[in-house]
Structure formats: C-alpha cells, structure tokens
C-alpha positions in Angstrom: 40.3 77.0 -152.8 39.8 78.3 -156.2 37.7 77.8 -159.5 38.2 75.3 -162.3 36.9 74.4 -165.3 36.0 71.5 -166.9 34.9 70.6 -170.8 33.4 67.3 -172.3 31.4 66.8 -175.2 28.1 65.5 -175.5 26.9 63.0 -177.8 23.4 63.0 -178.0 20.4 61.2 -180.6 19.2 63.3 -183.3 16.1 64.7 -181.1 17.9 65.7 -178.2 20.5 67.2 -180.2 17.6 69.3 -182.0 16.0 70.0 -178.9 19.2 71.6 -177.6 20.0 74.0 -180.2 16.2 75.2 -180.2 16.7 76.2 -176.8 20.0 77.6 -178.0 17.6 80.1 -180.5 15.8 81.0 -178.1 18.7 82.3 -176.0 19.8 84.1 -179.1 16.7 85.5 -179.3 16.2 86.6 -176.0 19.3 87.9 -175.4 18.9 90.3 -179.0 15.6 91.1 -177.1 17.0 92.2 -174.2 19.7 93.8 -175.5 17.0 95.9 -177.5 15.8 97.0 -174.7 18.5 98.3 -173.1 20.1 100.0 -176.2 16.7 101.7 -176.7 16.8 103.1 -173.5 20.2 104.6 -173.3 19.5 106.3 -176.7 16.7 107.8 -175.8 17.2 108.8 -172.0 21.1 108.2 -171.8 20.8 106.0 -168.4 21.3 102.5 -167.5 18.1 99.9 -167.6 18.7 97.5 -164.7 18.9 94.0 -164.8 15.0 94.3 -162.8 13.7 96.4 -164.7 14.5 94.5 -168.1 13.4 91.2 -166.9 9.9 92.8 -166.0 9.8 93.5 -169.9 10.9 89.9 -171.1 8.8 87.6 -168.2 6.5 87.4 -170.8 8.1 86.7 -173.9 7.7 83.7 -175.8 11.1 82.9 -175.5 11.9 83.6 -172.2 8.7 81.1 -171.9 10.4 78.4 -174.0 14.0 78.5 -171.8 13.9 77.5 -168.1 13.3 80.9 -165.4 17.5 79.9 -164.5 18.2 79.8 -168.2 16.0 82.9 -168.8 17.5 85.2 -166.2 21.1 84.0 -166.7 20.4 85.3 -170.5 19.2 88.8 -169.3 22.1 88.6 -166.7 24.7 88.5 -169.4 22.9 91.5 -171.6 22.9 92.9 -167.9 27.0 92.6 -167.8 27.8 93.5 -171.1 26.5 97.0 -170.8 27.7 97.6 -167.3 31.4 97.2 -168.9 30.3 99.6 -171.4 29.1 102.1 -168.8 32.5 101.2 -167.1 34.8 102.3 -170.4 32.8 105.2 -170.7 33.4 106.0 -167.1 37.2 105.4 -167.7 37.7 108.0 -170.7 39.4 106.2 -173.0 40.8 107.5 -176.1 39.2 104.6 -178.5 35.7 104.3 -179.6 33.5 102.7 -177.2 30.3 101.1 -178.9 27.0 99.8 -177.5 27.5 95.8 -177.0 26.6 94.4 -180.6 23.1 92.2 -181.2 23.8 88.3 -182.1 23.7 87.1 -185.6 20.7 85.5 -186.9 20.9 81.8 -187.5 23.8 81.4 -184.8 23.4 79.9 -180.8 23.7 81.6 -178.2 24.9 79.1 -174.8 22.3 77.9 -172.3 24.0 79.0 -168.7 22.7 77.1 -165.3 23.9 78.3 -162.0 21.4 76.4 -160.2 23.1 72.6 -160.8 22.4 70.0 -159.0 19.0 68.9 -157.6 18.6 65.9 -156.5 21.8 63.7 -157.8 25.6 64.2 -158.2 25.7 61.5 -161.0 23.2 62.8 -163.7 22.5 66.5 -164.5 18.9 67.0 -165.2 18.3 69.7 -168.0 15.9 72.4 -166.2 12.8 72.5 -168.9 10.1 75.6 -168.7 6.9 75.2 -167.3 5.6 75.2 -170.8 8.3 72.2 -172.3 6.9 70.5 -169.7 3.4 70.6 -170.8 4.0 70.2 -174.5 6.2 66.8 -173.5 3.1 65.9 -171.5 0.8 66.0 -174.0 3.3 64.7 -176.8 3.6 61.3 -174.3 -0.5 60.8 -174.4 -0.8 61.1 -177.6 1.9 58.7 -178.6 0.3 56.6 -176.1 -2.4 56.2 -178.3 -1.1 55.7 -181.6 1.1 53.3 -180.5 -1.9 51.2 -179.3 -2.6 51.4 -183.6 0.4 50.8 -184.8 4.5 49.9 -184.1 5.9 51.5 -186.8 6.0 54.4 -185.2 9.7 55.7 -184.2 9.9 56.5 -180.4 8.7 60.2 -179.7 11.5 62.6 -177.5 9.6 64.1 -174.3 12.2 66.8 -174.7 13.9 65.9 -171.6 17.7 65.3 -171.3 20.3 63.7 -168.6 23.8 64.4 -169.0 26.2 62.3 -166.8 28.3 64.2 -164.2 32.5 63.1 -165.1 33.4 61.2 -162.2 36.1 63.1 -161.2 33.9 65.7 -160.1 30.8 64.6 -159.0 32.0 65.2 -155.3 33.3 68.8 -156.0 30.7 71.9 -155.8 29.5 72.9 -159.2 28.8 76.3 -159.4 27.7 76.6 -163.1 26.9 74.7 -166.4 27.8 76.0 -169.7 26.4 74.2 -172.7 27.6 75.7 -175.6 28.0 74.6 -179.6 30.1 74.8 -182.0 30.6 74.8 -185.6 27.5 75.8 -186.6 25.3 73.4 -183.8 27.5 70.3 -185.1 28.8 69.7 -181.6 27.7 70.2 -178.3 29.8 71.0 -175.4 29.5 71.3 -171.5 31.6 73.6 -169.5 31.3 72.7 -165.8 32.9 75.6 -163.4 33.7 73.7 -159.9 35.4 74.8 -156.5 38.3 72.8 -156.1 38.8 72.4 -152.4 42.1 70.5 -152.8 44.7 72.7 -150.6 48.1 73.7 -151.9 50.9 71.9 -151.9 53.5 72.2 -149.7 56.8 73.4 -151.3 60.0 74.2 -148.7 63.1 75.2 -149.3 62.9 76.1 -152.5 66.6 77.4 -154.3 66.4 77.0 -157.7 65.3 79.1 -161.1 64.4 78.0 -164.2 64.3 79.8 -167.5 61.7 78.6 -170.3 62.8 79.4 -174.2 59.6 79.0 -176.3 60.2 77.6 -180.1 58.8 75.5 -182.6 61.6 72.1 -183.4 61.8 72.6 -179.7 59.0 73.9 -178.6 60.1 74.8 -174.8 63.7 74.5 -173.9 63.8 74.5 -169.8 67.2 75.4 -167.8 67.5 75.0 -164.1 69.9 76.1 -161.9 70.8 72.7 -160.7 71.8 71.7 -164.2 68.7 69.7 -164.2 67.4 70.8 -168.1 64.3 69.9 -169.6 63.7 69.8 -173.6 60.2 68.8 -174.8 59.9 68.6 -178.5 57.7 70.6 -180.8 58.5 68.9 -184.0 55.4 66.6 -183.7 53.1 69.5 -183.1 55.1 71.8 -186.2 54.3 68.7 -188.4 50.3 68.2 -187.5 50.2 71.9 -187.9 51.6 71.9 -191.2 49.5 68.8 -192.6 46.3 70.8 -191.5 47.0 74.0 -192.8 47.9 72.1 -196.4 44.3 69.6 -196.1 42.1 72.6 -194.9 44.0 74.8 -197.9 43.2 72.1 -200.4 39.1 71.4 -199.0 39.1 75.0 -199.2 39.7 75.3 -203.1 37.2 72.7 -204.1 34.5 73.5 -201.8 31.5 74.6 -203.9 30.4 77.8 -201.6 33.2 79.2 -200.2 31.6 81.2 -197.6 30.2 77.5 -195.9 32.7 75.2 -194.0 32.0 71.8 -195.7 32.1 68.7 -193.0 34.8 67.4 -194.0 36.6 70.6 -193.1 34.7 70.9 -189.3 35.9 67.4 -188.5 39.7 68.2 -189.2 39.5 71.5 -187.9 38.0 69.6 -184.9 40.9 67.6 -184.6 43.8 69.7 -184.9 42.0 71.9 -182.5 42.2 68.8 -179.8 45.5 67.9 -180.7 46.5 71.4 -180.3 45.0 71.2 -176.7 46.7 68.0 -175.8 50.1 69.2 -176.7 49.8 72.5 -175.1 48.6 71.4 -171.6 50.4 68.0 -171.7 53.8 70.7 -172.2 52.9 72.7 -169.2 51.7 69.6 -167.0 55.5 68.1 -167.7 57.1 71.8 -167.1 55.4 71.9 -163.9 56.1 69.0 -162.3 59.6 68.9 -163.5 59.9 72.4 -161.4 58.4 70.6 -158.4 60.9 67.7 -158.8 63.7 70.4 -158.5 63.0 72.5 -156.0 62.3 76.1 -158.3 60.9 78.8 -156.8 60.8 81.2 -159.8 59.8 80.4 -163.3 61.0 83.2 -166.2 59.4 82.5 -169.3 60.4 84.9 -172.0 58.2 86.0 -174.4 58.2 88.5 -177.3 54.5 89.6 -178.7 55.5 90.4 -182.0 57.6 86.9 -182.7 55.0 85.5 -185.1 54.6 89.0 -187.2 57.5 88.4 -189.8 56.8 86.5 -192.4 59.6 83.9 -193.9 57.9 81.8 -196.3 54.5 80.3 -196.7 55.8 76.9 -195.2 56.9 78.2 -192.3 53.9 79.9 -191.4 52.0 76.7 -191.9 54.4 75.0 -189.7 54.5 78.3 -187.0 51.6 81.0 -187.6 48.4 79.1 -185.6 50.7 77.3 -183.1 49.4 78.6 -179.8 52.5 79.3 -177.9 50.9 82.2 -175.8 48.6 79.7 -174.2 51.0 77.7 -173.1 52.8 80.7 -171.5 49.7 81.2 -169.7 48.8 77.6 -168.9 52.3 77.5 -167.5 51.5 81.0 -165.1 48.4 79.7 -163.7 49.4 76.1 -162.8 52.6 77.9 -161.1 50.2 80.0 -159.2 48.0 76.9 -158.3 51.0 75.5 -156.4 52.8 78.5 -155.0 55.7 79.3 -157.4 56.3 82.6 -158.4 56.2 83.7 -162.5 57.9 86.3 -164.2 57.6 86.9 -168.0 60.2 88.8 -169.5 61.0 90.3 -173.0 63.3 87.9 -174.8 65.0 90.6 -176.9 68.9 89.4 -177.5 68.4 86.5 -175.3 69.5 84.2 -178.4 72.4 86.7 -179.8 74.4 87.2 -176.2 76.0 84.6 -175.0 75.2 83.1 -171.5 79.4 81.7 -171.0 80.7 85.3 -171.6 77.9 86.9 -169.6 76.9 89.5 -172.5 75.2 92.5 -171.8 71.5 92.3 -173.0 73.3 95.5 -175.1 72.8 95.3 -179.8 76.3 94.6 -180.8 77.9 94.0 -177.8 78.0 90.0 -177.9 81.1 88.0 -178.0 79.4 84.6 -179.1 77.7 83.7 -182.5 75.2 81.6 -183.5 77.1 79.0 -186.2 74.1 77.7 -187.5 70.3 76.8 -186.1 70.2 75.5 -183.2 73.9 76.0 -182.3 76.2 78.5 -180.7 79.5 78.8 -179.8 81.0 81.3 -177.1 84.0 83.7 -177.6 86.0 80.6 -175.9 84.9 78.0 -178.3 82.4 76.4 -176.5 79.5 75.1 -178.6 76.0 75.0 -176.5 72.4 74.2 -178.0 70.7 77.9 -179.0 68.2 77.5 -177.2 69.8 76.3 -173.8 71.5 79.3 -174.2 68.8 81.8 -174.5 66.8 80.0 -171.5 69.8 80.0 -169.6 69.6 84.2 -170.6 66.2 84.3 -169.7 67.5 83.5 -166.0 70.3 85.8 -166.2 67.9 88.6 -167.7 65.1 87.9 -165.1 66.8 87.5 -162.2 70.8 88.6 -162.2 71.0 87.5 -158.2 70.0 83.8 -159.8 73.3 81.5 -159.4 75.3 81.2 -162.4 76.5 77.5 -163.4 78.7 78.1 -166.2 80.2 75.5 -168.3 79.1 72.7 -165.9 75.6 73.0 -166.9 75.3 73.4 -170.9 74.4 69.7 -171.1 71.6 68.8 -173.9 68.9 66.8 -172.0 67.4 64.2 -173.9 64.3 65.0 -176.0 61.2 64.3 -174.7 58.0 63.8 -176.7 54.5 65.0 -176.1 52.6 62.4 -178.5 53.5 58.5 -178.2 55.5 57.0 -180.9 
C-alpha cells in the first residue's frame, strides 16, 4: 500500500469561482494570523506555542469563522508544522541562517486543505461551509425568494455551496485529503486528491538484466539493456515546444504595458507549456518502465550530473534546453521503479560520453581510446561507429555496476525512435 496523488482542474461559474478564492483570503489570512502568534511568542519568551494553545487564540476570529472548523484547523496545523521544522534546524546546528517561517503576501491565496473527505457519497465531494456561510446562504435564498416573486430579471443568486465530482478512477480508493489550490493569480483552480492505493505489487521473478538511462535533449533518454533490447525516446518534440514558448512568452513580455503583471495571454501559454511539459515527462517514464518490466531488469542506473544545465552556449540553446525538466523525470523514473520492486541507482555521469564502452575505458581524463566524430556519433579505437548516447548509457551500466554483463559489439544497435506526442 502506499499514497498517491491525483490533480484535475475545476471549472467552475463566475460565483463559485469567487466564492472559492474568498475562502482562499481567508486562509491567507488566518494562517498570517496564526503565524503572528507564534512568532510573537518565541520573541518574547523564546519557546514553542502549540498547535492548542494557538487555536484557543484564533476560535474566534473572523476568519477562522468564515472557513470550515476542518479548513480552520488544517490552516493553524500547517503554521503548526512550519515552526516545528524551524525548531528542528535549530536543534540540528547548522551553519546557515535559520529564519522564522515567513508571513504570506497580501493579495495572494493561500490552499483550502480537507482531511475529513467524504460524507455521505463517493461520487460528489461536498465543500464543508462554516456554520456562519451557512446562515448567510440561508438568508440569501429567502430573500431571493421574494424578489423573484416581483420580478425575472433577476440573475440566479449562488447559496455559496459547491459539489465537485470525485474522477472515477478513484472514487473506490480511500481519500485521505483534498487540496484545492489556485494558480496564476486565482485564474485557475485545482484539486489535489491524496489516496491509498491498495493495489499490491507486482510480481517480478527472475529478474537478470540492467539497464542504463542517458538523459539528453534531441534524445531525450537513450535506454541500454543488457539483452540488447535498447530503447530511444525522442526529445526533439519537447526541445521544439520549449523553444517556441520561450520566444512567444519573450515577445508578450516586451509589449506588455506593466511589466511587473502577467498579461492573459501570457498565463494561458504558460499554462500550456506547463501541461505539455507534464505529459512528456511522465509519458517518458511510463514507457521506460514498462519497457524494464518487458525485459526482465532488476537495476535501473540513471546518470545524472547537477551542474549539466549551468554552461551557457548560446541564447537558443537555452531556450531549447534551460526549463526542460530533466530532473523530474529522473525522479518520476525512481519512484515508479520503487512502486514495482526494481532497484535504482543514480550515478555521476562524468566521462561517460568521452570513454568508450567497446574498449572498456577507464572512467580516468585522458585515458580514452575512442572519440566522438561529431554529435551524436562515436567511433572506438577499432573503428566501430556507435550512437553517443548508446554509448554513454551503455557506460552508465559499466560505471554503476562493473559485475553487470558486458555485450560488446553485438549490442550497439540504434533502436528505432520512438515519439512521445502523436504525429
């Protein structure tokens, strides 16, 4: 068993959406409130306020009134956690500066948590409202009860209630907590269910093989197996959607009247690269995985170099490179390995692409026999030309796990390209 998440966007009619994000300031509110308090007290008295103690201070506030008592607590909850990790680093001594958690901006949302999901139906979650939202609704519903008996003009009045449907893949599955959250300045709405997944592992025996994953960009991973089984998904697509949004978002940019405000034209682009971003990314790992589980690998070494997006080259290739999130598909690829049983090891990927896999190079600068003849190619001290990248994944096994059988010539075949995004 283990905990998943889930994210879908709401879309909503003008008043619920407004009704959302006032709860949303008063959870910014009440959390700078709370926060107050327990800042004030650790100047003063240098000790910790507890979570008990701070709610008896903010039962009464106006906007812990306005939020739900779950919405309300899970806010002081939160303030709660934030300063016992900053009683934790002080405990810890470390060398860097430790600060007090930080208030929220004014003007910004802060989420609306719910632990306390589902009552009574799987199919519909019912927004918990405060004791007094109810009563405002209430009396908001009589009164257009009688205008409407003196004219139809009027447009339909909210009674600040809202019903979000449950996706269907998880309406059986225990839902531990609801995130609502917004983004882009309240533009959009989103809702992050956290689930047990009961689904039990599956069952993986006799498993032989390794597999070494080169990250890039024209290729974005280049996977060798053991078995000479190769997998090569392309990254060209995602370089190229990259590169249009850096040049659209550079050019809105320029024009835009206030440049301290994101314009809408800019949110909805940035919106979409940010989605097609996510597809590519968890699309690549999805195919990585199961192509492991079709052959048999026990051990997965990614390599992976922190510093590999620090130099820059040109301006056009960091629009094609710089934002391309390459680490979270490292660790998309880790935690669906673990999901299933298969054991992860990331290594540094230093000389990986200089030493050449055929001539079994030490991992040694200046001590490689082969040579890279142009991007993308490399020949070995005997001649043989391989793809660059097969060759550095092929190192990445060699690196990672030197007991990991060697296949030689036999298996520096170029697989055939596959694509994340339809034609």
């Amino acid at each position: 068993m283990s905990y998943k998440a889930l994210k879908t966007r709401l879309y909503l009619n003008p008043n619920q959406h407004q009704f959302l994000l006032s709860l949303m300031r008063a959870s910014r509110s009440l959390y700078n409130q709370a926060l107050y308090n327990v800042r004030q007290h650790f100047i003063k008295t240098n000790e910790y306020l507890s979570y008990n103690d701070n709610y008896q201070l903010l039962k009464d506030s106006e906007h812990y009134r306005y939020l739900s008592t779950t919405q309300g607590q899970m806010v002081i909850r939160k303030v709660d956690e934030a300063m016992k990790g900053f009683f934790g680093s002080l405990k810890s001594k470390l060398k860097q500066t430790i600060r007090l958690p930080r208030y929220l901006k004014k003007d910004t949302y802060y989420p609306l948590y719910d632990r306390m999901v589902y009552k009574p139906s799987n199919e519909v979650y019912t927004l918990p409202r405060s004791h007094f939202i109810k009563k405002v609704s209430k009396e908001i519903e009589l009164v257009s009860k009688q205008i409407h008996k003196h004219t139809t003009e009027l447009n339909h009045l909210s009674d600040l209630s809202l019903d979000i449907p449950t996706p269907k893949c998880i309406q059986t599955k225990p839902i531990k907590e609801i995130t609502i959250k917004s983004y882009y300045d309240g533009k959009y709405i989103e809702v992050v269910y956290v689930y047990l997944d009961e689904t039990p592992k599956m069952k993986l025996d006799d498993l032989t093989e390794t597999m070494g994953i080169d990250f890039g960009y024209n290729n974005l991973a280049f996977c060798s197996v053991t078995n000479n089984t190769h997998l090569l998904l392309d990254g060209k697509r995602l370089k190229s959607m990259n590169q249009f949004y850096h040049k659209r978002i550079a050019k809105l940019a320029s024009s835009r009247p206030n440049q301290t405000i994101l314009t809408k034209q800019m949110i909805r682009l940035m919106d979409k690269r940010n989605h097609q971003m996510d597809y590519g990314i968890y699309k690549a790992a999805k195919l990585i995985i199961h192509h492991a589980i079709d052959n048999k690998v026990k051990q997965i070494i990614i390599g992976y170099n922190d510093t590999f997006k620090d130099e820059r080259l040109s301006d056009t290739y960091n629009q094609w490179t710089k934002s391309i999130p390459i680490a979270r598909l490292r660790d998309r690829i880790i935690y669906l390995a673990e999901q299933i049983g298969i054991e992860t090891k990331v290594i540094n990927e230093a000389y990986t692409s200089k030493a050449s896999y055929l001539d079994q190079d030490k991992f040694v600068k200046g001590e490689f026999s082969g040579v890279r003849v142009k991007r993308g190619l490399y020949r070995s001290k005997k001649g043989i030309v391989i793809n660059a990248d097969q060759n550095a994944s092929l190192n990445m096994i060699r690196k990672g796990n030197p007991d990991a059988i060697w296949i030689g010539n036999m298996g520096v075949n170029t697989p055939k390209r596959t694509v994340l995004f339809g034609l």
